[in-house]
DOSE-623377 format. One line per 2 residues: number of its first residue (from 1); for each residue x, y, z of N, C-alpha, C, CB. Coordinates in steps of 0.05 Angstrom, whole numbers, m for minus. Glycine has a CB too. Example, Ala and Ser with C-alpha at 12.3 -4.5 7.8 and 13.67 -1.06 7.14 Angstrom:
1	264:m114:156:246:m90:156:264:m66:156:226:m89:181  257:m45:142:273:m21:143:258:1:157:282:m12:114
***
This chain:
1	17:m24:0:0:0:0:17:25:0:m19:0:24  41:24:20:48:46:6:69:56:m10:46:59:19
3	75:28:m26:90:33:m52:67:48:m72:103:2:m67  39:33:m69:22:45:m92:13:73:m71:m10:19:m106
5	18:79:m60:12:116:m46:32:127:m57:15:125:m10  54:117:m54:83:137:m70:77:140:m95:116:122:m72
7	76:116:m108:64:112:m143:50:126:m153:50:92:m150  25:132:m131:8:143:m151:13:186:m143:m31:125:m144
9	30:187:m116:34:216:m115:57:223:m144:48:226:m79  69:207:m143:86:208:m175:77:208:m195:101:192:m182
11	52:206:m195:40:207:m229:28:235:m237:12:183:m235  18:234:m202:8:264:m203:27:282:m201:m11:271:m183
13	49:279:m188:65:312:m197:70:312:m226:99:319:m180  87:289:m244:94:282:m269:62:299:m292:100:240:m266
15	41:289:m275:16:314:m286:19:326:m287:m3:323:m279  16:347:m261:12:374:m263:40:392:m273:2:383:m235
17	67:380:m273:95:387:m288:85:395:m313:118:362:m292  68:372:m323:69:372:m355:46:396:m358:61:337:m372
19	27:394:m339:4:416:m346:16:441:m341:m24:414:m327  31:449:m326:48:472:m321:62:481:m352:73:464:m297
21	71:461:m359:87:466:m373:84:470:m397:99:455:m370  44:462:m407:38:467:m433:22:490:m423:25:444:m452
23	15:509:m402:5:533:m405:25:545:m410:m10:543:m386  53:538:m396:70:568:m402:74:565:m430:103:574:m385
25	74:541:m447:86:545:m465:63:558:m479:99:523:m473  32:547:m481:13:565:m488:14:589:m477:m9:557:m485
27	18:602:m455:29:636:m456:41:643:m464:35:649:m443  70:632:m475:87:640:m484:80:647:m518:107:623:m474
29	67:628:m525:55:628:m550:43:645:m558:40:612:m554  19:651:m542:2:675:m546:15:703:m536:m24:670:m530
31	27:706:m523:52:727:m525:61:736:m546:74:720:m515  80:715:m557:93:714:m580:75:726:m608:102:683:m583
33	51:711:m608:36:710:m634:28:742:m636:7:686:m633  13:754:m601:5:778:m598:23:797:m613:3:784:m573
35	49:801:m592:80:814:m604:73:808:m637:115:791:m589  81:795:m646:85:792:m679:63:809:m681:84:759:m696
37	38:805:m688:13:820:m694:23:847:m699:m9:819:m669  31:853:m669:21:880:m659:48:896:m683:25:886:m615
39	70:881:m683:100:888:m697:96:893:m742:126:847:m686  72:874:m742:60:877:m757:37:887:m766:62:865:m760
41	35:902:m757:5:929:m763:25:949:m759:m29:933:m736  40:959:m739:47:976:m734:83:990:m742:38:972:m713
43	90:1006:m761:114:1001:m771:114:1035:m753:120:992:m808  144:1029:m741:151:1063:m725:170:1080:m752:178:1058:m686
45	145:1102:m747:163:1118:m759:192:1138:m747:143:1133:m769  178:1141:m716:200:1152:m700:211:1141:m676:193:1174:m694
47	225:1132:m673:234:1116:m651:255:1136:m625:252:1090:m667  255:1150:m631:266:1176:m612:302:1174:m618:256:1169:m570
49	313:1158:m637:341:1154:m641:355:1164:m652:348:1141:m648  335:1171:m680:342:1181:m699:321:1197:m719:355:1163:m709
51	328:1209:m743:310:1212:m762:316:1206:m787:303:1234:m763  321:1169:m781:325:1151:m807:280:1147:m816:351:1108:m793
53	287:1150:m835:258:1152:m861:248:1181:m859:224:1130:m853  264:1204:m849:246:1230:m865:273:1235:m867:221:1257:m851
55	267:1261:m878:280:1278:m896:272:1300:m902:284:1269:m916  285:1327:m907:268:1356:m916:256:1358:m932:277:1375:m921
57	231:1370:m946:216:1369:m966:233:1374:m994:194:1389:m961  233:1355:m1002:246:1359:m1029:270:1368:m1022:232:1379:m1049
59	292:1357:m1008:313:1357:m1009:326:1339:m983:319:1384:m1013  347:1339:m973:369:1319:m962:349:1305:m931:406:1343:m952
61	377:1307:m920:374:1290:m887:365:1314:m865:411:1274:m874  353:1299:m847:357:1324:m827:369:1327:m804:338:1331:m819
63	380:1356:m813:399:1364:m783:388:1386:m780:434:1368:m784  404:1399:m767:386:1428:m748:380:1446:m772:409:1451:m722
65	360:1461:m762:352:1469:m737:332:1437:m723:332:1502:m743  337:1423:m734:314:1397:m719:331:1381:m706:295:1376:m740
67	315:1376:m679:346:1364:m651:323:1338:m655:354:1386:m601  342:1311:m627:335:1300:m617:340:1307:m589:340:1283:m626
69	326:1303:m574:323:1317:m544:299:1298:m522:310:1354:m550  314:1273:m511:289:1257:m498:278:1239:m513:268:1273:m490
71	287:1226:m532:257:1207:m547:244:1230:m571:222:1199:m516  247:1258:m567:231:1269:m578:244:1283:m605:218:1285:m559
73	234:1292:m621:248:1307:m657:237:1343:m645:220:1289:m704  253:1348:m649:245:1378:m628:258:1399:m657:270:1381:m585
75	234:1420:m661:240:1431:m682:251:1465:m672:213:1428:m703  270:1479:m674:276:1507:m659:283:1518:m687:304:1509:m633
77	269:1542:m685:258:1556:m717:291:1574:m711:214:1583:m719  313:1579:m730:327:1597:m740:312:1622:m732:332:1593:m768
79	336:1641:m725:339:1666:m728:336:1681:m752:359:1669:m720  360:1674:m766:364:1679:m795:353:1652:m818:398:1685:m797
81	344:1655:m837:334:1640:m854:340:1638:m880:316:1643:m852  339:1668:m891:345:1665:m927:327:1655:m937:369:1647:m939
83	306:1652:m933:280:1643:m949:277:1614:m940:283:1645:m985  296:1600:m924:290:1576:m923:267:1569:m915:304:1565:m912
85	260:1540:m914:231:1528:m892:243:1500:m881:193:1520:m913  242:1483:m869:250:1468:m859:236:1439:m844:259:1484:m848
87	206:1448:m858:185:1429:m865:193:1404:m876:167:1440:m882  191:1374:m854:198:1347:m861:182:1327:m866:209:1338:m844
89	187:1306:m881:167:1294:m893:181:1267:m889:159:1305:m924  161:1249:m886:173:1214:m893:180:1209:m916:153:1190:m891
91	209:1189:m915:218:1181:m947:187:1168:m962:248:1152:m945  181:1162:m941:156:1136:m963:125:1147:m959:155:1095:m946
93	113:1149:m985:86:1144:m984:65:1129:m981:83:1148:m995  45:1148:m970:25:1122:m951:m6:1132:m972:20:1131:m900
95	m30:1116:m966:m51:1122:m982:m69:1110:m961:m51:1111:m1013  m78:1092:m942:m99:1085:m923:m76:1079:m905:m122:1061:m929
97	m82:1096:m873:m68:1086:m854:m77:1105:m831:m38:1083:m860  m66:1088:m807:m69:1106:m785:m41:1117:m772:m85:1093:m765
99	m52:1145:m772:m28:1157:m758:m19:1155:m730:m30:1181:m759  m3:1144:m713:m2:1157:m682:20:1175:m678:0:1136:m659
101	17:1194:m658:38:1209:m660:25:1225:m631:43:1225:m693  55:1233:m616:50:1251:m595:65:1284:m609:66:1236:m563
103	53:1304:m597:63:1325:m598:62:1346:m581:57:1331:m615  75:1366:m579:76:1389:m559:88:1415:m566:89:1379:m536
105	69:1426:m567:75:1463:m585:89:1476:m559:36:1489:m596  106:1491:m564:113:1511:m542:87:1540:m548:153:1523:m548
107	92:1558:m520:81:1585:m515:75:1594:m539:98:1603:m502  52:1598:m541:41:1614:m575:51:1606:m599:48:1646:m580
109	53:1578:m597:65:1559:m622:48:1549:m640:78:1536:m614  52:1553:m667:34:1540:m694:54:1515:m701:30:1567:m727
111	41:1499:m718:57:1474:m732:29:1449:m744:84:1455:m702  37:1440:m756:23:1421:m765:25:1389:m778:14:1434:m779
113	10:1372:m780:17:1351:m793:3:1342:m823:13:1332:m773  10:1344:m833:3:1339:m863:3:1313:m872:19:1352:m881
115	m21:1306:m896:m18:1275:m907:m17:1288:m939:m51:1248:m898  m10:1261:m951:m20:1268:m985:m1:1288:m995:m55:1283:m988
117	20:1285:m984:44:1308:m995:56:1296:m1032:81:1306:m964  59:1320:m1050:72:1313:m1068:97:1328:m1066:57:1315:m1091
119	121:1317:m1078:145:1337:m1078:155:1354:m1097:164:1325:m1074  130:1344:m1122:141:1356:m1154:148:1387:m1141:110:1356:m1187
121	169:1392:m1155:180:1415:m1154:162:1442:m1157:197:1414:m1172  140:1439:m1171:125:1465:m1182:106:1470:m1159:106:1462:m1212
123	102:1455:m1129:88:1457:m1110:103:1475:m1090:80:1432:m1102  131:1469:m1093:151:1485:m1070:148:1486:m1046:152:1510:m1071
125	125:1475:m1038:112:1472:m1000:101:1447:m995:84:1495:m989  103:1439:m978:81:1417:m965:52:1422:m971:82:1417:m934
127	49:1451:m951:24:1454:m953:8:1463:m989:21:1475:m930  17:1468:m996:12:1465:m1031:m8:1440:m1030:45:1456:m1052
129	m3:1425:m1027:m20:1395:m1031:m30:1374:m1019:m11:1383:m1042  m11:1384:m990:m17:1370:m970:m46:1378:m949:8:1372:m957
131	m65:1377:m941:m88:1371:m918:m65:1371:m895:m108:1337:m921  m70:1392:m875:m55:1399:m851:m85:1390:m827:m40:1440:m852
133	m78:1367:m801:m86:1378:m778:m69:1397:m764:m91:1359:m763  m82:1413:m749:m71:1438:m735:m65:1425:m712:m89:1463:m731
135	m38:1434:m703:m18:1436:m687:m17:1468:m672:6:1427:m704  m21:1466:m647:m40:1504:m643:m38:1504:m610:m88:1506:m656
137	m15:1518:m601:m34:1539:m581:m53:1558:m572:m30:1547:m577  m83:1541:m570:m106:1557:m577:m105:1586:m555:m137:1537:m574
139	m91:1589:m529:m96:1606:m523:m84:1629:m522:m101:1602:m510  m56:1626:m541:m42:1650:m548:m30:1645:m573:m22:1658:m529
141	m51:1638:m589:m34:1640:m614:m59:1661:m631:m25:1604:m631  m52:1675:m653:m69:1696:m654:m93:1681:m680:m49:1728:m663
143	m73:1651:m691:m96:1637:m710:m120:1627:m689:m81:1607:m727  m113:1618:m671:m150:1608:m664:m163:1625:m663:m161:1594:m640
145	m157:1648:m664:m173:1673:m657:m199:1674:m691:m142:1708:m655  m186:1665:m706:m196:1662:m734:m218:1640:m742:m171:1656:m749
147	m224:1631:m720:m246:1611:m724:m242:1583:m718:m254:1610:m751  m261:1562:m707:m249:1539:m704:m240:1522:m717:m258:1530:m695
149	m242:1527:m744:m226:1507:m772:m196:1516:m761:m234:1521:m816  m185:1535:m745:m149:1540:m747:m142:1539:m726:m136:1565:m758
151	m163:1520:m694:m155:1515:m673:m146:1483:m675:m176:1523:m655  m126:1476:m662:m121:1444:m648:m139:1432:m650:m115:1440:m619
153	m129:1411:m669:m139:1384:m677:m155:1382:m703:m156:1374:m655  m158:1407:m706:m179:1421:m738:m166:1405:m760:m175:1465:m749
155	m185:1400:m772:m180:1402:m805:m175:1425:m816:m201:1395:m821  m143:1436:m818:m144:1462:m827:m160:1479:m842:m129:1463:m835
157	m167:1500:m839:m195:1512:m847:m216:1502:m864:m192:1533:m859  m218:1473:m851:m237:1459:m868:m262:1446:m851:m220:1436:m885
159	m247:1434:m824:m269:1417:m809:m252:1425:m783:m274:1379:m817  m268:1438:m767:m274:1448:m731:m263:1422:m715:m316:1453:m721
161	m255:1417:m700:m248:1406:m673:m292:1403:m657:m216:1438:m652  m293:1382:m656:m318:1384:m643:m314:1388:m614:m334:1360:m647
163	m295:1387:m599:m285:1399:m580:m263:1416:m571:m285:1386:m571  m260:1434:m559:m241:1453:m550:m230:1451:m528:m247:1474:m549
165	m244:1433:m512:m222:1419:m484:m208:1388:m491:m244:1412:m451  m215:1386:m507:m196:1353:m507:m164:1364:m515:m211:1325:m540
167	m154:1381:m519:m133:1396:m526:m112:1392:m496:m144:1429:m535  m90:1393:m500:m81:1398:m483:m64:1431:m472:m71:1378:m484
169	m53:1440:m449:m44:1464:m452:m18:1464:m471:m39:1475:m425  m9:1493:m481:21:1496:m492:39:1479:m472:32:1532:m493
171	55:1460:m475:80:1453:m461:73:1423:m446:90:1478:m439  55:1404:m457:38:1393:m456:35:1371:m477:23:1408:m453
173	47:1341:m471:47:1319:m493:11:1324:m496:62:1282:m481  9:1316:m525:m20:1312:m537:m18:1289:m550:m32:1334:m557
175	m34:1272:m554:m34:1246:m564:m58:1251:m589:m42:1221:m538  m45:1248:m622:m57:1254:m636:m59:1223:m655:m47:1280:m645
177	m90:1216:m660:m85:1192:m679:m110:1201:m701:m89:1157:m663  m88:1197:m733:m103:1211:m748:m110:1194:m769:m92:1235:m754
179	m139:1185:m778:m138:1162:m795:m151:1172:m819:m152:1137:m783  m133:1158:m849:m146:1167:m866:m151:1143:m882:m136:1189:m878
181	m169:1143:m902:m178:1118:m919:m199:1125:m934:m186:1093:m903  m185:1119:m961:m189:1124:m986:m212:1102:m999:m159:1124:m1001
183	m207:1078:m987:m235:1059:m992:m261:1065:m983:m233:1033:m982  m253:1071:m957:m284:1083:m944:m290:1098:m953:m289:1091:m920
185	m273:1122:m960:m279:1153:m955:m283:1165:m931:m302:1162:m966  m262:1163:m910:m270:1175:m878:m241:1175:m871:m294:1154:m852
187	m244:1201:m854:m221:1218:m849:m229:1216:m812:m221:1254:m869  m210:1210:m797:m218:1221:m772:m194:1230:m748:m239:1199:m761
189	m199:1253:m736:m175:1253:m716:m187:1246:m685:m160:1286:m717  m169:1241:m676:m188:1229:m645:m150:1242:m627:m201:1172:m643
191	m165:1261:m612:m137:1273:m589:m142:1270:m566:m128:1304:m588  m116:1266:m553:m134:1251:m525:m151:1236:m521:m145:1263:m512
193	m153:1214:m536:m180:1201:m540:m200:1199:m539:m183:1191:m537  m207:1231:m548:m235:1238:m557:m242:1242:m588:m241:1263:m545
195	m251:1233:m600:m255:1239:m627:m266:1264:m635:m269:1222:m637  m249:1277:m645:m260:1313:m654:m273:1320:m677:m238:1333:m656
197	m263:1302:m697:m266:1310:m731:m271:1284:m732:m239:1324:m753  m286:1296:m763:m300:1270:m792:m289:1282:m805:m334:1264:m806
199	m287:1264:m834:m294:1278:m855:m282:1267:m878:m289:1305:m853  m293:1265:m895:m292:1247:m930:m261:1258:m932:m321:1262:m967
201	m253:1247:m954:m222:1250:m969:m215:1249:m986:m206:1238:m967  m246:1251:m1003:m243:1253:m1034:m272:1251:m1045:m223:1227:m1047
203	m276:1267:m1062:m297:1270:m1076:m311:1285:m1072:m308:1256:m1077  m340:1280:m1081:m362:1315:m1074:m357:1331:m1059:m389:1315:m1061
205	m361:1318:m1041:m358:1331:m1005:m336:1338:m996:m364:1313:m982  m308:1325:m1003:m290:1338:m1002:m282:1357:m1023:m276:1323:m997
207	m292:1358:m1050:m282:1386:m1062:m300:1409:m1049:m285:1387:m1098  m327:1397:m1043:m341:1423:m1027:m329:1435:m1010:m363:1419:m1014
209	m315:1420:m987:m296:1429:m969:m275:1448:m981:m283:1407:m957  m258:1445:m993:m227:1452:m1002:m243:1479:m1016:m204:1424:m1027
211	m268:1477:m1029:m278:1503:m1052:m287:1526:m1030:m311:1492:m1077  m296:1512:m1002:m304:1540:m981:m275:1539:m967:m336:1535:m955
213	m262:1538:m971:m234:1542:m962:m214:1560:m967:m223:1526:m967  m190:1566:m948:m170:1579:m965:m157:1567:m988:m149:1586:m950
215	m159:1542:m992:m145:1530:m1015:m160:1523:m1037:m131:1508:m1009  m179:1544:m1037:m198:1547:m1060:m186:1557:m1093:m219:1569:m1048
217	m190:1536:m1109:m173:1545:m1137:m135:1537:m1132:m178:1589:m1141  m130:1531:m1112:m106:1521:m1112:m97:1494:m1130:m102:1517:m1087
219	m84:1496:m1143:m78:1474:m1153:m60:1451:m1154:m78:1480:m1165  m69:1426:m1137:m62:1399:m1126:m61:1390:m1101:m42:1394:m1134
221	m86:1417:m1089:m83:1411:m1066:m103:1397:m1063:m80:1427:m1051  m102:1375:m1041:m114:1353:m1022:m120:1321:m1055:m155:1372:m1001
223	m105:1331:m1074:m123:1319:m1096:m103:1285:m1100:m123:1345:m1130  m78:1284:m1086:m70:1268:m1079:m72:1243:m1052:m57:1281:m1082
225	m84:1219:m1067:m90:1203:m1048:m68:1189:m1029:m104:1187:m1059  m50:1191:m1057:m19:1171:m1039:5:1197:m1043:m3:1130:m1064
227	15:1198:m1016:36:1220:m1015:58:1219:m986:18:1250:m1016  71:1241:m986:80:1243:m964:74:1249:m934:91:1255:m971
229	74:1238:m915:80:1250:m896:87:1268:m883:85:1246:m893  80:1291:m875:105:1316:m865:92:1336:m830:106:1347:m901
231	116:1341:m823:112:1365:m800:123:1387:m811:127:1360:m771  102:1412:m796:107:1429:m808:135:1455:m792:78:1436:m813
233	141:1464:m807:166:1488:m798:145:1515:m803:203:1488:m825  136:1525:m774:114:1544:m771:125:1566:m756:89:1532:m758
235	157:1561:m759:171:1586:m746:172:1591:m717:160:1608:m757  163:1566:m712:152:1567:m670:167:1536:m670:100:1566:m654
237	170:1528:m638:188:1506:m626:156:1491:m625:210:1514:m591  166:1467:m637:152:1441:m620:165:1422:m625:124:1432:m624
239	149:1401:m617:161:1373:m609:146:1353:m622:161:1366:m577  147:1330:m638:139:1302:m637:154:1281:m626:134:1294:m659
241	135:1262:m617:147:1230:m609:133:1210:m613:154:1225:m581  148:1192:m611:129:1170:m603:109:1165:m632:110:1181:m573
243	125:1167:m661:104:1159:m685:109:1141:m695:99:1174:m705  80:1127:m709:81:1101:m716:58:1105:m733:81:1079:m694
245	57:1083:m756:36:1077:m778:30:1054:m770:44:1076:m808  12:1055:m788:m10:1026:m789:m22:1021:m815:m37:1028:m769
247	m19:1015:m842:m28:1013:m856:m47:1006:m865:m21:1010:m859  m72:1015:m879:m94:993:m881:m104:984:m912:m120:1005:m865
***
């Protein structure tokens, strides 16, 4: 009797070893599988190291006036200029995806993020062709003063921020995710994870938009579905971090 008591407590630890040992390996699994997933939806555009995949609009690499400082791409506008601009864009073009990206304007700071960038030479700007969300110190910058199409989080003078507190203050990470898609037709920004804006990305409703606009009669603007990426050089200090795509 109690060879078969020993016997049978040995079968049962030799059990539960092995049951131990196929959950971890099933957690480990589903770990793994999650990780991959997540590594695959999501490609970083900024990893706080460097600024390997942009580059200046239509021209080289970037160095100053644009630092790294913390994780973060920190833009400090020149004194002197010569006509320059200093507006950056991703090497690669995107056409359905989601944006994430943190940002933070300094004291009475403008800047923006743009999709649908072309670089042909005869545009000379980002904003030429690019759809800007606003990047905005709404309470001292003298654009929000101009209506809510040119406050934080706006569809530049096209579509309002449905809210004016989901914003955060000047000096202040904002968490901006900006999705566009060309199959649906739906545009949306969500800051602080509140969703502020709609809005189409092509067709009727969007030329109606762009025609009550400042970029009314401009030519090639928003009319590009697949383009560049870019931040804007608005002559004021801010900051991005923390960006990443998602393609769809």
């Amino acid at each position: 009797m109690k060879y078969l008591g020993v016997l049978m407590a040995l079968i049962l630890t030799l059990a539960s070893c092995k049951q131990k040992e196929k959950t971890t390996n099933d957690n480990t699994k589903i770990e793994k599988e999650s990780n991959a997933e997540t590594s695959e939806e999501w490609t970083i555009l900024f990893d706080g190291s460097s600024f390997d995949g942009w580059r200046y609009f239509a021209a080289g690499e970037v160095v100053a006036p644009w630092k790294l400082e913390d994780g973060a791409m920190v833009f400090y506008p020149p004194k002197e200029r010569n006509g320059e601009r200093y507006d950056i864009v991703t090497d690669k073009s995107y056409t359905n995806f989601v944006l994430s990206l943190e940002w933070k304007i300094s004291e009475g700071g403008n800047s923006g993020i743009f999709w649908g960038i072309s670089e042909d030479p005869k545009y000379g700007v980002p904003y030429a062709t690019g759809p800007e969300i606003q990047v905005l110190d709404n309470e001292r910058h003298s654009d929000a003063k101009n209506g809510p199409t040119r406050q934080a989080g706006a569809l530049y003078d096209m579509v309002p921020p449905s809210s004016s507190t989901a914003v955060k203050a000047a000096g202040e990470w904002n968490t901006c995710i900006l999705t566009v898609n060309h199959i649906t037709n739906e545009g949306n920004v969500v800051l602080n994870g509140e969703e502020i804006a709609k809005f189409p990305v092509h067709g009727e409703l969007w030329d109606e938009m762009v025609a009550s606009s400042k970029f009314n009669g401009w030519d090639g603007f928003g009319v590009y579905q697949t383009g560049k990426i870019g931040l804007q050089d608005h002559a004021d200090i801010v900051s991005y971090r923390n960006i990443k795509i998602k393609e769809l």
